[in-house]
Z-matrix of the N, CA and C atoms (Angstrom, degrees):
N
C 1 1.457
C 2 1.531 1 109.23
N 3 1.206 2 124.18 1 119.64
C 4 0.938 3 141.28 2 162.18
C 5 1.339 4 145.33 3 -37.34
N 6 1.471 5 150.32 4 64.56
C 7 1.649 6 125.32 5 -138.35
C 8 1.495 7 97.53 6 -85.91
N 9 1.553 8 116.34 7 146.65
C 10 1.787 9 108.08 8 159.92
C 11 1.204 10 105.32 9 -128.52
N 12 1.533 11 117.25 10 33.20
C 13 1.780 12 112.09 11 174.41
C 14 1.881 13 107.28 12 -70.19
N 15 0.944 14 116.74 13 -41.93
C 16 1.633 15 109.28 14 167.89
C 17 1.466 16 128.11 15 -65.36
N 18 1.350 17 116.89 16 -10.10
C 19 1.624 18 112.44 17 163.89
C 20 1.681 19 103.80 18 -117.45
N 21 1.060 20 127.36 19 24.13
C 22 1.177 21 129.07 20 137.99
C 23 1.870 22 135.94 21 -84.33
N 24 1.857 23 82.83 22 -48.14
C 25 1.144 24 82.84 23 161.91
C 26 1.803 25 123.33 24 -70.09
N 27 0.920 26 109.52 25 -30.48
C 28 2.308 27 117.22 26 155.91
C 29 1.193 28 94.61 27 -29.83
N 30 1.435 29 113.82 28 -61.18
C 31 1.743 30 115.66 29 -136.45
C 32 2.145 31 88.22 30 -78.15
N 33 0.991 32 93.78 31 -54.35
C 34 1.561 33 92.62 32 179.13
C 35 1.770 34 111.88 33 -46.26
N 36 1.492 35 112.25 34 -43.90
C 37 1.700 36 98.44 35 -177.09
C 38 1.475 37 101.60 36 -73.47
N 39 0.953 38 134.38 37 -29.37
C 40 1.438 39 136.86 38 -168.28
C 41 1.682 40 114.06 39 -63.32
N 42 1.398 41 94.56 40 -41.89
C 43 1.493 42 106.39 41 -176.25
C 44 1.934 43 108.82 42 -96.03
N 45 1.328 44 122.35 43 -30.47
C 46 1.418 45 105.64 44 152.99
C 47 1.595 46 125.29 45 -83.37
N 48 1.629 47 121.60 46 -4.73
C 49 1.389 48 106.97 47 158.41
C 50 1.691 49 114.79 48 -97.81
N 51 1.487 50 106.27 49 21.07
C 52 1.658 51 102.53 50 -173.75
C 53 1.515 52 109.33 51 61.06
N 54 1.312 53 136.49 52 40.03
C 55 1.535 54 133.80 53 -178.37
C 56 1.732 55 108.82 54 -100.83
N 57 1.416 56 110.20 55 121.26
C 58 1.707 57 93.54 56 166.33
C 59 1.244 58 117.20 57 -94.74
N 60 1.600 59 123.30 58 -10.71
C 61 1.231 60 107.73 59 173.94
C 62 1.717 61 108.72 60 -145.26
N 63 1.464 62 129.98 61 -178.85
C 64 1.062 63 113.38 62 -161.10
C 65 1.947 64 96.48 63 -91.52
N 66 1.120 65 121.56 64 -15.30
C 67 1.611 66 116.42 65 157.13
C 68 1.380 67 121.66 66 -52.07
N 69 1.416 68 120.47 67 -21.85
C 70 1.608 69 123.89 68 177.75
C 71 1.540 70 102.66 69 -51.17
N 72 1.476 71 133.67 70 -19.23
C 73 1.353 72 114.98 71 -145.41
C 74 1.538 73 99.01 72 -164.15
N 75 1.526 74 103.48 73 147.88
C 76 1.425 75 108.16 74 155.56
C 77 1.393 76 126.40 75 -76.68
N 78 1.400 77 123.13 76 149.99
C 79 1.229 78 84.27 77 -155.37
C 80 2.084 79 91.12 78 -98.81
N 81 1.333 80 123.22 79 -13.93
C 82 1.089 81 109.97 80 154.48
C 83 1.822 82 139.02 81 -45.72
N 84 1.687 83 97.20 82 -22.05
C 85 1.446 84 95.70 83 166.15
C 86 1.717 85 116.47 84 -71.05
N 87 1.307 86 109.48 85 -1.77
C 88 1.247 87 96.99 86 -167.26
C 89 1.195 88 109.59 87 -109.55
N 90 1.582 89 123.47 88 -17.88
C 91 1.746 90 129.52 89 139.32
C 92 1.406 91 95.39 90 -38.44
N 93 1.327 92 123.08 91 -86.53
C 94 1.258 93 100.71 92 -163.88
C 95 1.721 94 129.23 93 -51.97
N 96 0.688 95 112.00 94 -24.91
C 97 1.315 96 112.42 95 176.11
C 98 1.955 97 123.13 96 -58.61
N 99 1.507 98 81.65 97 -25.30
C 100 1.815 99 110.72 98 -160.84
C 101 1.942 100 74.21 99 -85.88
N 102 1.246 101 135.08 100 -50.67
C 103 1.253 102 133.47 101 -151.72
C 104 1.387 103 130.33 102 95.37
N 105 1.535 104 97.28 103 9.72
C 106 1.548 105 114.92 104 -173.58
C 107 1.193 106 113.31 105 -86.77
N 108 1.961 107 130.18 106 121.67
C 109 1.108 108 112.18 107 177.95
C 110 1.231 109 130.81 108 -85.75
N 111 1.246 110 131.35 109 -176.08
C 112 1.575 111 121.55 110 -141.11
C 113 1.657 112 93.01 111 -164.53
N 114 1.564 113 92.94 112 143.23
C 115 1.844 114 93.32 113 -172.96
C 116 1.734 115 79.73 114 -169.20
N 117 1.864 116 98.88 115 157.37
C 118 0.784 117 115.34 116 150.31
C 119 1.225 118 126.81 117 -147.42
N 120 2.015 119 116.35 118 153.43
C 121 1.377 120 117.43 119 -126.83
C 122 1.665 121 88.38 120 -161.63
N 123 1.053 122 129.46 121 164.28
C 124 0.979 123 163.80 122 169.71
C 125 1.590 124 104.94 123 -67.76
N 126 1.282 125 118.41 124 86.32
C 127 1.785 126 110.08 125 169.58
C 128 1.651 127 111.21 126 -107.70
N 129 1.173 128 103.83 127 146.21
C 130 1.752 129 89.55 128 178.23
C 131 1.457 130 89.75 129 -106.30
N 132 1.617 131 109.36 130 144.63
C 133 1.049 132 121.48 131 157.29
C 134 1.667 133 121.29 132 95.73
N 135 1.444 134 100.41 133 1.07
C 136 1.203 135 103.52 134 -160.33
C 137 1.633 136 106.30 135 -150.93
N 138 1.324 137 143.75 136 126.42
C 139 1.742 138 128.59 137 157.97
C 140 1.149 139 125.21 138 -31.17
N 141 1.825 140 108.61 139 -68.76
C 142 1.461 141 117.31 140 -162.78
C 143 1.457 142 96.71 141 -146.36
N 144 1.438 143 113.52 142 -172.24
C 145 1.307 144 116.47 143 -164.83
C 146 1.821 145 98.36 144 -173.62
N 147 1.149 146 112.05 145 158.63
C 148 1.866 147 124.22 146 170.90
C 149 1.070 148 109.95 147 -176.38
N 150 1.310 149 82.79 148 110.67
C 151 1.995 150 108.98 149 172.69
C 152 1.647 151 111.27 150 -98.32
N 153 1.024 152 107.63 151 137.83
C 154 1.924 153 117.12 152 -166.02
C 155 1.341 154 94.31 153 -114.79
N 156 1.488 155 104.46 154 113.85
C 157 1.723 156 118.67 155 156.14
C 158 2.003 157 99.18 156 -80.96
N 159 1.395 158 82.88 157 177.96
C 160 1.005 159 98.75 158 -172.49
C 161 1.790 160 118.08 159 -79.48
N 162 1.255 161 103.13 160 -2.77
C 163 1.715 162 110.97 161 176.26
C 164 1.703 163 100.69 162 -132.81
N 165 1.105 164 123.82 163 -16.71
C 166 1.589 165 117.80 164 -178.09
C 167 1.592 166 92.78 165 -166.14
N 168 1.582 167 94.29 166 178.43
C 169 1.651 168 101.47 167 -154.36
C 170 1.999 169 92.85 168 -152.18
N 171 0.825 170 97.15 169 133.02
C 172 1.866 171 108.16 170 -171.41
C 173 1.467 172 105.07 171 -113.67
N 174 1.143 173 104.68 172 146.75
C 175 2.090 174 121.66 173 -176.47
C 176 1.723 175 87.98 174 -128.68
N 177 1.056 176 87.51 175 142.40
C 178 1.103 177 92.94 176 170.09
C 179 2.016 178 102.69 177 -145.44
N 180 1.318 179 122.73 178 149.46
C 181 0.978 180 122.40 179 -167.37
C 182 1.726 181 120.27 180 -126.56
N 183 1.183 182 125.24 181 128.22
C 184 1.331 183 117.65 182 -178.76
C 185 1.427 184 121.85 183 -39.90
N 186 1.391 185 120.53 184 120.72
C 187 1.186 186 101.10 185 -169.76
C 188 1.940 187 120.47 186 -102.32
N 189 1.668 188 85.47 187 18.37
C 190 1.772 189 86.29 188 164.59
C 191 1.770 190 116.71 189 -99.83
N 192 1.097 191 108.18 190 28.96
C 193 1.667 192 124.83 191 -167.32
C 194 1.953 193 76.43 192 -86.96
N 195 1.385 194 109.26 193 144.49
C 196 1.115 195 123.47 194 -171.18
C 197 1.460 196 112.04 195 -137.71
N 198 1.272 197 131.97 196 -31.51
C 199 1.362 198 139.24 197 150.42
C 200 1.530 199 107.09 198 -73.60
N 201 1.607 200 105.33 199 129.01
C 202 1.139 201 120.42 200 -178.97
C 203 1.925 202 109.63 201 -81.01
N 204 1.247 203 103.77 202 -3.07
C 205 2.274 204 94.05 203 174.29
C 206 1.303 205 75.87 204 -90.82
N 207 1.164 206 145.28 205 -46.93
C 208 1.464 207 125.57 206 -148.76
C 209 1.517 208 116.14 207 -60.91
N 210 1.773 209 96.50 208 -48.52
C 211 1.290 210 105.37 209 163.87
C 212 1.619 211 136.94 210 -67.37
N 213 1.011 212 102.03 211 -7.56
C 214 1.663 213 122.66 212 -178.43
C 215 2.102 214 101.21 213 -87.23
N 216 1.438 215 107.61 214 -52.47
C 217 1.337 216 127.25 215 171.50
C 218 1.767 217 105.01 216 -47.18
N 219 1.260 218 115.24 217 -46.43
C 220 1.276 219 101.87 218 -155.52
C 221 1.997 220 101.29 219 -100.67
N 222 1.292 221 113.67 220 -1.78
C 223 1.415 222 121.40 221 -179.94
C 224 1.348 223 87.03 222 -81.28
N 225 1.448 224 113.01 223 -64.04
C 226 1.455 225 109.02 224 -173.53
C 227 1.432 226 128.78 225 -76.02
N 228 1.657 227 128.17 226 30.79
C 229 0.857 228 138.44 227 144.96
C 230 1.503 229 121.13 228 -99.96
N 231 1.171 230 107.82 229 -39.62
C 232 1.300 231 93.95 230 160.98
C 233 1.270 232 138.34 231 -47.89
């Protein structure tokens, strides 16, 4: 079985930020946009990470990631 809840949820940011493709955008502008804060830090063991308070929710991203898709991949998985 197949899941497509993650390219739906794509298709939904794409179509409320007006995006046709995923080059339209950074994809950190779109944390910000979301209001989510964003840091990067030193994680062992791990890329990225997002912990949800109860009014906003923070990613934070390894910050020895050295290729920038990797780092782009793992913001936008979070």
């Amino acid at each position: 079985m197949i899941n497509y809840k993650g390219k739906v949820a794509a298709r939904r940011l794409y179509e409320e930020f007006g995006l046709s493709s995923s080059h339209d955008f950074e994809v950190e502008d779109l944390v910000h946009a979301r209001d989510i804060i964003y840091e990067e830090k030193a994680l062992p063991h791990c890329d990225g990470r997002i912990v949800f308070g109860k009014s906003k929710a923070m990613i934070s991203d390894n910050s020895e990631i050295q290729s920038a898709g990797r780092k782009r991949f793992t913001i936008a998985h979070e």
